[in-house]
Structures are given as C-alpha cells and as structure tokens.
C-alpha positions as a printed NumPy array, in Angstrom:
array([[  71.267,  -73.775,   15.136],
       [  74.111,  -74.016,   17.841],
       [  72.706,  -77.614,   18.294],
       [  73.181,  -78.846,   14.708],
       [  76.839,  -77.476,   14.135],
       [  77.77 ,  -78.439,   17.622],
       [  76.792,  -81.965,   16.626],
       [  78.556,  -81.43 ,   13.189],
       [  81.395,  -81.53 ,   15.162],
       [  80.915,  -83.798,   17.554],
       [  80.518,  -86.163,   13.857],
       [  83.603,  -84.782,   12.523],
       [  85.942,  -85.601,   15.442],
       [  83.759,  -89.159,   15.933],
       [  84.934,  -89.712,   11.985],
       [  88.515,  -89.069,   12.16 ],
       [  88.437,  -91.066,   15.732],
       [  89.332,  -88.097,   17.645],
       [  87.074,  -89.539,   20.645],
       [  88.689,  -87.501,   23.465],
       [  87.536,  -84.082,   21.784],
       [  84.021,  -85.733,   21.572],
       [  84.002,  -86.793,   25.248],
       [  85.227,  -83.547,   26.467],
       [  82.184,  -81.601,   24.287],
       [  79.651,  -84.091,   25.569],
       [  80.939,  -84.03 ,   29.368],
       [  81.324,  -79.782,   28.99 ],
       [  78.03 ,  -79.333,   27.586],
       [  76.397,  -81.108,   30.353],
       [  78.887,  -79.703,   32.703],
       [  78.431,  -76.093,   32.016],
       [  74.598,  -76.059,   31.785],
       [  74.148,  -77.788,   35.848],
       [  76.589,  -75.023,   36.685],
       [  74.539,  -72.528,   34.937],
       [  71.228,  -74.42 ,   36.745],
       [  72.633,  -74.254,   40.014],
       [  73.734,  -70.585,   39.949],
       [  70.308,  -69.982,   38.853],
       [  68.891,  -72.285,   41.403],
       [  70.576,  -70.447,   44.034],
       [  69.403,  -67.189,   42.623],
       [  65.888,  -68.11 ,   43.059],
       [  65.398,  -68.191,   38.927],
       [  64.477,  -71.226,   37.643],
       [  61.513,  -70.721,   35.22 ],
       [  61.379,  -71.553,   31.805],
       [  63.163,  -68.998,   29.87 ],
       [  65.984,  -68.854,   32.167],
       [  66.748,  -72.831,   31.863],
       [  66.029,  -72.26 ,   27.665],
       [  68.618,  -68.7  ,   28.053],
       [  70.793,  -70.99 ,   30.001],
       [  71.323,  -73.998,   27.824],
       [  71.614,  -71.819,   25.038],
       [  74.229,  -69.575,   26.529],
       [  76.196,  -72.852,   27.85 ],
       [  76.095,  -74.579,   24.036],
       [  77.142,  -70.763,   22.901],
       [  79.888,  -70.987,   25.073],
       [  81.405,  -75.006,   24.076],
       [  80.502,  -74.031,   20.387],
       [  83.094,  -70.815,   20.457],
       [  85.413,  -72.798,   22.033],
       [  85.457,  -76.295,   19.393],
       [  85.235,  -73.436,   16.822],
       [  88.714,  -72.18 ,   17.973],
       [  90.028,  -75.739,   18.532],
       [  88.997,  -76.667,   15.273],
       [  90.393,  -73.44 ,   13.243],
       [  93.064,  -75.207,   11.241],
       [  90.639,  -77.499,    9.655],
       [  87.726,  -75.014,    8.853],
       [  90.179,  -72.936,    7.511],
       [  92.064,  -75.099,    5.263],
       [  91.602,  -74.614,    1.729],
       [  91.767,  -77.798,   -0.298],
       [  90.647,  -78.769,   -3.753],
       [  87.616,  -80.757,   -4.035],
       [  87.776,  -84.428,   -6.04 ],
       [  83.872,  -84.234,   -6.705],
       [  81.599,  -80.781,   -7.696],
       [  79.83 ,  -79.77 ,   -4.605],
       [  76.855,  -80.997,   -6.4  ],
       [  77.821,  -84.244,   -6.937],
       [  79.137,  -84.509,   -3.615],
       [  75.933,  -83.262,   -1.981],
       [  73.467,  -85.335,   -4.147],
       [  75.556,  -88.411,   -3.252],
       [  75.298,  -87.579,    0.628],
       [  71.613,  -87.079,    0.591],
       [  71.11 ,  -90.238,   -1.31 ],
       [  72.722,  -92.005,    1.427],
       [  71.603,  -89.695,    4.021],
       [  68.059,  -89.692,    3.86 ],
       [  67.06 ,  -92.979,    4.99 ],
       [  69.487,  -92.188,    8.016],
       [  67.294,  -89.172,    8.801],
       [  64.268,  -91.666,    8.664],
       [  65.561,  -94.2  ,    9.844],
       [  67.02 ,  -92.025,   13.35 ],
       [  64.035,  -90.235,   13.303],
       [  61.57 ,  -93.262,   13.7  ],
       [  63.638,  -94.483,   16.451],
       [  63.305,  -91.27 ,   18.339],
       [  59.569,  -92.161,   17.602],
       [  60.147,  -95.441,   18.921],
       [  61.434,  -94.395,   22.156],
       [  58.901,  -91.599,   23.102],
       [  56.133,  -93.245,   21.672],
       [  55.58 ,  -94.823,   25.046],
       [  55.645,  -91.75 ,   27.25 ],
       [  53.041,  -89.981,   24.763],
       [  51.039,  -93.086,   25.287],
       [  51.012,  -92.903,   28.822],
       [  50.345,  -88.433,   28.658],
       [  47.539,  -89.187,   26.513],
       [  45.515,  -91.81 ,   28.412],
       [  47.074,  -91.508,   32.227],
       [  46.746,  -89.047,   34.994],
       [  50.224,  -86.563,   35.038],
       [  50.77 ,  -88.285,   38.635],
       [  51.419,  -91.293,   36.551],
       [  53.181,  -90.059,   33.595],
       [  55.452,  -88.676,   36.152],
       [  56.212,  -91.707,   37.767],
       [  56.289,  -93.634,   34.287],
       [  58.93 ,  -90.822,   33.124],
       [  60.944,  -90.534,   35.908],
       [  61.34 ,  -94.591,   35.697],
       [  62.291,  -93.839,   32.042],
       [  65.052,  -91.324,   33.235],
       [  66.611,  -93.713,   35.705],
       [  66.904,  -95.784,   32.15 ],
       [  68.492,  -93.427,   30.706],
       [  71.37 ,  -93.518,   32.437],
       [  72.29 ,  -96.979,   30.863],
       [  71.204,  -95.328,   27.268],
       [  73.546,  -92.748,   27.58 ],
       [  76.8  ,  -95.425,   27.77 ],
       [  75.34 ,  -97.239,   25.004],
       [  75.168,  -94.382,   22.63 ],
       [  78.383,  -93.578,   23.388],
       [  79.86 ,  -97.329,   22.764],
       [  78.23 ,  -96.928,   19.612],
       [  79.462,  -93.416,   18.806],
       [  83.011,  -95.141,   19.615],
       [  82.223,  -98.118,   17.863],
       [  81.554,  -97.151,   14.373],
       [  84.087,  -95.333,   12.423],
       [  86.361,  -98.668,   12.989],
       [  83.504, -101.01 ,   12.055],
       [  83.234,  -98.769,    8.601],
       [  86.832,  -99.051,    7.812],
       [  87.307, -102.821,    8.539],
       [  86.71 , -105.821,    6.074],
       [  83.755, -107.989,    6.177],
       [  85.919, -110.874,    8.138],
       [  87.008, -108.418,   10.72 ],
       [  82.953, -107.185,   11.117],
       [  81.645, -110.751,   11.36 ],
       [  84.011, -111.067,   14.545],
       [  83.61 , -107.459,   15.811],
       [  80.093, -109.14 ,   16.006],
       [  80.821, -112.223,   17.777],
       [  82.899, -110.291,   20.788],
       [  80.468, -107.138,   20.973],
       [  77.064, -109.58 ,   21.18 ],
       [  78.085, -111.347,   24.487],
       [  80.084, -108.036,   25.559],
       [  76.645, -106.425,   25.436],
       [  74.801, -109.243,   26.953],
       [  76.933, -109.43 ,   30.066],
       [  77.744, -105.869,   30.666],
       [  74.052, -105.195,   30.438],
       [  72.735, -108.404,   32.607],
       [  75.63 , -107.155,   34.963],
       [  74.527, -103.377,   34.987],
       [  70.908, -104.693,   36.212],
       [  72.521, -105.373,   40.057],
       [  72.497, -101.337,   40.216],
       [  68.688, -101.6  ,   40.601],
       [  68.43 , -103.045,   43.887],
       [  70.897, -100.125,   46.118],
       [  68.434,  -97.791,   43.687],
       [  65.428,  -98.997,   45.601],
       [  67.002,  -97.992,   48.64 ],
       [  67.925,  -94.422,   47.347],
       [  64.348,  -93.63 ,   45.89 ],
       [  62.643,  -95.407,   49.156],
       [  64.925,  -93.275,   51.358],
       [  65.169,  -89.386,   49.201],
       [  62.738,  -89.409,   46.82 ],
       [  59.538,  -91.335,   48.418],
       [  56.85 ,  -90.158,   46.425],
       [  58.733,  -92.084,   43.319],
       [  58.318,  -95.375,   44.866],
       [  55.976,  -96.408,   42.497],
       [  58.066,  -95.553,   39.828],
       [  60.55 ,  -99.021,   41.199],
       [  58.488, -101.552,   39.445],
       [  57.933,  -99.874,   36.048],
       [  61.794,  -99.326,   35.926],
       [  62.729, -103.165,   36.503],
       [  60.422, -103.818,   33.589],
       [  61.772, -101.249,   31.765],
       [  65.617, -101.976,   32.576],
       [  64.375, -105.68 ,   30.786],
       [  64.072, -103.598,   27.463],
       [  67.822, -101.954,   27.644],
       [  68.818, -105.382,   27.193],
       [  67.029, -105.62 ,   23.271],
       [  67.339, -101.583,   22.294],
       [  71.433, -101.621,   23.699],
       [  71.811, -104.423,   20.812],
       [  70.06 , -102.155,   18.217],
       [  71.732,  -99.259,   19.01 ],
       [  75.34 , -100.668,   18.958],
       [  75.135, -103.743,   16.954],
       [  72.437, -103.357,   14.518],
       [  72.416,  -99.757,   13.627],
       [  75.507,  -99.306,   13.131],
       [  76.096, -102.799,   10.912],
       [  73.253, -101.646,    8.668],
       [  74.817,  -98.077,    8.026],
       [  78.759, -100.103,    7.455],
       [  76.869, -102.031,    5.032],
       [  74.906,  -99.57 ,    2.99 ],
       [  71.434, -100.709,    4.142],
       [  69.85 ,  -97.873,    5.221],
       [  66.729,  -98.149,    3.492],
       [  66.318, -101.69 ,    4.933],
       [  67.156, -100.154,    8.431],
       [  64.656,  -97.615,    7.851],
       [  61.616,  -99.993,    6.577],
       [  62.174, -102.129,    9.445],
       [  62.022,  -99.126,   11.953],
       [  58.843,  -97.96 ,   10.453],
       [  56.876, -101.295,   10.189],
       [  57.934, -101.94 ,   14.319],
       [  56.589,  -97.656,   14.849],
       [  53.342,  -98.858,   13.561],
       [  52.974, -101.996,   15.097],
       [  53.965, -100.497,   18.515],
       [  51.726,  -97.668,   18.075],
       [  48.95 , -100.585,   17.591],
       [  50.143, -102.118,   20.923],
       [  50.457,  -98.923,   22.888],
       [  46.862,  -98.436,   21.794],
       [  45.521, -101.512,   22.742],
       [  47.367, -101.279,   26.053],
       [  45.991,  -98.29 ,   27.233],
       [  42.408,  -99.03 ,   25.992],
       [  42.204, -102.419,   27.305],
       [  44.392, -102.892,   30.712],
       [  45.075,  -99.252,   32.113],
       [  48.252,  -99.867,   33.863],
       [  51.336,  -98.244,   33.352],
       [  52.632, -102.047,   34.366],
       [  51.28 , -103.292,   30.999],
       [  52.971,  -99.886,   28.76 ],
       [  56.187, -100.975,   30.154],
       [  55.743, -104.492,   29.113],
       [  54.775, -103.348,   25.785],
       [  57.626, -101.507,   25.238],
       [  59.475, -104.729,   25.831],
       [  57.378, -106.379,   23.379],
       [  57.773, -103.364,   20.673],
       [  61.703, -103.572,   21.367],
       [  61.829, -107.666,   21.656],
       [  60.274, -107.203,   17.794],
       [  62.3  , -104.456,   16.35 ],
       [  65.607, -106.696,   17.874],
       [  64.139, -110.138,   15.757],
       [  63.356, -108.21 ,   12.181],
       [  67.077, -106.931,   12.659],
       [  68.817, -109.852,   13.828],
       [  66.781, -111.812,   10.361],
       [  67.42 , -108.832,    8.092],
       [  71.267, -109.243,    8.918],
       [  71.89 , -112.777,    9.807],
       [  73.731, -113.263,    6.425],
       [  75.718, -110.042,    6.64 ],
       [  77.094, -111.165,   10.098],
       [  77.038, -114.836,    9.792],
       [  74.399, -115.951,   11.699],
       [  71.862, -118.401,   11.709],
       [  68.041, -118.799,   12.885],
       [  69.454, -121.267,   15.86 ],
       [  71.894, -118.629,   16.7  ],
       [  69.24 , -115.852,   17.101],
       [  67.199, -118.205,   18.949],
       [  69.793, -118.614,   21.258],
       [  70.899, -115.2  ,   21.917],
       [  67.114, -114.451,   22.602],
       [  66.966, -117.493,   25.293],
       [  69.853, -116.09 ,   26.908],
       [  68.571, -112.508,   26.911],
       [  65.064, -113.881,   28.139],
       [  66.678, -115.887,   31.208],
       [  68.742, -112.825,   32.479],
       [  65.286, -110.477,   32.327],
       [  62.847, -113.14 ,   33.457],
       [  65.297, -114.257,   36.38 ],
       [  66.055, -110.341,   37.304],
       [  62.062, -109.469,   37.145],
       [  61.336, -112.57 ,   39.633],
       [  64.483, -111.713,   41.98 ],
       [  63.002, -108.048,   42.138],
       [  59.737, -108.708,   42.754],
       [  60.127, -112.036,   45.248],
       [  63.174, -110.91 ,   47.054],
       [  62.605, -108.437,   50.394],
       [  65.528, -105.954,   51.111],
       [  67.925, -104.71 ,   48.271],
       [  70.94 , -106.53 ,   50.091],
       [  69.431, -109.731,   49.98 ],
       [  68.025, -109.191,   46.131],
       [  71.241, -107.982,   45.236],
       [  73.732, -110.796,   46.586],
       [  70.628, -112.915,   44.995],
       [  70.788, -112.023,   41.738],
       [  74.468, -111.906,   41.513],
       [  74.166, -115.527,   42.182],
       [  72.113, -116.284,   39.307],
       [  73.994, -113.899,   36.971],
       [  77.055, -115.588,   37.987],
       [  75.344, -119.063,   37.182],
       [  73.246, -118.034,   33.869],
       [  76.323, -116.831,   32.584],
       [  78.451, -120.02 ,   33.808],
       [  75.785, -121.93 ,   31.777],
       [  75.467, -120.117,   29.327],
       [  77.99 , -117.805,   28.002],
       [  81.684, -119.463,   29.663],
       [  83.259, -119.436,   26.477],
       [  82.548, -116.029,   25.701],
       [  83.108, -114.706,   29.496],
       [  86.682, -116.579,   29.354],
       [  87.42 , -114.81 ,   26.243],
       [  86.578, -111.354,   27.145],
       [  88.42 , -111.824,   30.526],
       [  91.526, -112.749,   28.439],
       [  90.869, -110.007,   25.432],
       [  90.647, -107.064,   28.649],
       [  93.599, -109.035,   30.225],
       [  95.609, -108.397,   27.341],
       [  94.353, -104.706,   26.568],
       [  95.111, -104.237,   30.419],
       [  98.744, -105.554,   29.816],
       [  99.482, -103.492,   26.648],
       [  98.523, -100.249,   28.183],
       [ 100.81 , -101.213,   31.05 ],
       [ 103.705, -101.655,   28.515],
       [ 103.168,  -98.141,   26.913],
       [ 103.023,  -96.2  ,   30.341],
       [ 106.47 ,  -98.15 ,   30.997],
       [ 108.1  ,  -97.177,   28.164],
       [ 106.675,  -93.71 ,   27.731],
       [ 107.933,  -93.634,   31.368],
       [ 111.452,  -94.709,   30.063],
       [ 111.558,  -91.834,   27.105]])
C-alpha cells in the first residue's frame, strides 16, 4: 500500500513536470532506508524482518511527508468534466495493456536470473546476480531519462516527436557506448574488495552489451508507443519476445550450462524485442528498414569492439585508454554528424543557463 500511493505521486508530479519533487522522493527513499540499514547494521540487527520493518518505516516516513507537500492539491475540490465512471472506464481501457505490457517487461528482465536459480548452483546465481546489480546501476539513469522524457514527448506534435527521435537515438547510443569505459576501473575494484566476485567480471561485460538494446526500449520505444496510443501493440510485442526468450533461456541451460551462454541470451532476447519495436514504429517515427539496419551495425560495433577490448586487453589502464580509442574512432566513423550536433545542442543549453544565473544575479 505505501508503495502504490507513493508511486501515485511520484506519477502525478512526473505529469505536471514537477521533476525536482520526483528526484527528491526517489533520492529520500533510498536515502532514508541505508540510514535505517546502517543504524541497524551497527546494532547488530540485520535479519529479515528488521530490513522489511525498516523499508516500510522509511517509505512511511517520505509518504507523510509528500502527503503534506502535496495538501493543496488533494484537498482541492473541483468539478469533474466526465462521471467518475466514465472517467475510470476510459483509464482502464487505456491502462490495461500498460499493466501488461510493464508487467511482461518485468518478466523480461528477471526471466534470466530465474533461469539461472532454477538450473545453476546458488554460488553461481550469486555471481550471475551480482553482475546483474552492477547493471543496474546504468538501468537506474535510464528509467529516470525516461521518467523525464515523457510528459513532453505526450504534449508535442508528431513533427516535434519524429526529431525528439532523431537527437535521443544517437544521444543514447553514445552516452551508453561511453558509459561502458566504467567497466575496466570496476575490474580493479571487484579484483581488489570483493575477490570472490571475480567471476562475476565476464558475465557483466556481456551483460553491459544488452544495456545498449533495453536503454533504447525503455526510453525510446516505450514511451513512443504509450504518446501514440499503441499500447496493445506494445504489449503483443512484449509477450511474443517473453515466450521466445523463455524458449531460449530453456535451451540455454539444457544444452550449454554456462552462465556465459544466459548472458548472451539475454542479449539475443533484448537484440529481438529492440527489432519488433524499431519495425512496429518505423512509420510513426520516420524510419526506414536501412535506417534500423544501421543503428543495429552501429550498436553491434560498439559491443563487439568493447567485448574483444575486455577480454584481449591485460590491466584495466591499458583496456581503458584502449577502448577509448576505438570509441573515439567508431563514433568519428560513424556517428560525426550526430556527435557535432549534440556538442552544439549542450553548448547552447550550457550558454542559456549561463544567461539566466546572470540575470537572476542582476534582479
């Protein structure tokens, strides 16, 4: 309960683009629960119930205090244009295949890890999970782009979305090729604290490959299908990839027996989910088959030369100065006129925000 209508207004402030209320709840809920951890930690109680008691007091806490910063608006008594039954049935219409559709890609991204619980040894799944984690660290800025990103992509013409599209793609694409560089001081960190996790390394450079597909599905192609009304479509799609990447998973486990080949198939599973979207919306967002087959080239180059630096190059310094060589020359080849457009487009953002502060300063 304190999870839902915590989230229902973490939605309500992400609708009305009140994005500094939603950053503060997200950073305070996280916040106030490794507070609560450590004092527990340092009390010597850290079982199960007292981490459930604690995350539950901590959300108790935020939820009292959005409650209060939100009074004005729960409070405000205004007369409805629609019957609450009208308004409802039109909401769950529209609604539902959201539900699905979200709840499938949950699916999607567990389905691996219940995979590997079912068929490997919990050594394993621990190593496979906590390779998974280090992931998640990149999935948690991407859901909060895309948080960010749509209530302006809802509210803008279909002109405005088809270029929203053609900045975010490469945006994506280079922040995410760029983000893979953190891998190689990680190596060090894990070798050096956390040894027993080594084996974890190799899993999460595959792994870090997929981040490149699911980061374009989560901000680009979710979010495009729900500005657009296709939720049903979104929601087919998710479940025909959930079956066929239960199918993989299966085969996977039965046939090789390495985590090495799970992680791969999650690539595969998210490399397919990516295509059906990118062909289910290439007229929506003006794109054609040569256009998809080029973004996927250029996606494919930045994993397959990361996995080969990681795995050929000794010493992190050496793979990291490495592969920001290549990154620096598959996006010179590549992507220039997109790079040289983004520079300018943060350039100017940069510039404007410099020109507010000095004449706020000036008031």
């Amino acid at each position: 309960i304190i999870v839902n209508v915590l989230m229902f207004f973490i939605f309500t402030a992400q609708a009305v683009k009140r994005f500094k209320l939603v950053t503060a709840v997200n950073i305070s809920r996280g916040a106030l629960f490794l507070l609560f951890v450590i004092a527990l930690f340092a009390a010597g109680r850290l079982g199960y119930t007292d981490l459930y008691i604690a995350y539950i007091v901590a959300g108790s806490i935020l939820l009292i205090l959005v409650t209060v910063h939100l009074r004005e608006s729960l409070f405000l008594h205004v007369t409805p244009n629609k019957s609450l039954r009208t308004y409802g049935k039109e909401n769950i219409s529209i609604g539902i295949f959201v539900l699905l559709g979200n709840f499938i890609a949950v699916l999607m991204i567990t389905v691996d890890r219940l995979t590997v619980s079912s068929f490997f040894p919990i050594t394993e799944f621990a190593h496979y999970t906590f390779a998974m984690s280090m992931c998640g660290l990149v999935t948690t800025f991407v859901q909060a782009v895309s948080l960010v990103f749509f209530p302006y992509l809802s509210g803008s013409s279909s002109e405005l979305r088809c270029k929203a599209h053609r900045m975010l793609k490469p945006a994506i694409t280079i922040f995410w090729a760029g983000a893979l560089v953190i891998y190689f001081p990680l190596t060090a960190f894990v070798g050096y604290y956390l040894p027993h996790y080594t084996a974890s390394l190799p899993l999460m450079a595959i792994l870090l490959c997929m981040i490149g597909f699911s980061s374009q599905i989560q901000i680009l192609h979710v979010n495009f299908f729900k500005a657009y009304r296709q939720q049903r479509m979104y929601f087919l799609i998710a479940g025909v990839c959930l079956v066929c990447a239960v199918i993989l998973y299966l085969l996977a486990a039965t046939l090789s027996g390495t985590l090495a080949s799970i992680a791969m198939t999650a690539v595969i599973a998210s490399v397919l989910w990516y295509l059906l979207n990118e062909f289910s919306l290439r007229r929506l967002v003006s794109m054609d088959t040569r256009g998809i087959a080029r973004w996927l080239l250029v996606i494919g180059v930045y994993a397959g030369a990361f996995l080969a630096i990681s795995t050929l190059v000794q010493g992190w310094i050496w793979g990291m100065v490495t592969y920001l060589a290549v990154f620096a020359a598959v996006t010179g080849a590549f992507l220039r006129p997109e790079a040289v457009s983004l520079m300018r487009l943060a350039g100017a953002v940069m510039k404007r925000k410099k020109d507010v502060a000095v004449v706020q300063r000036e008031k």
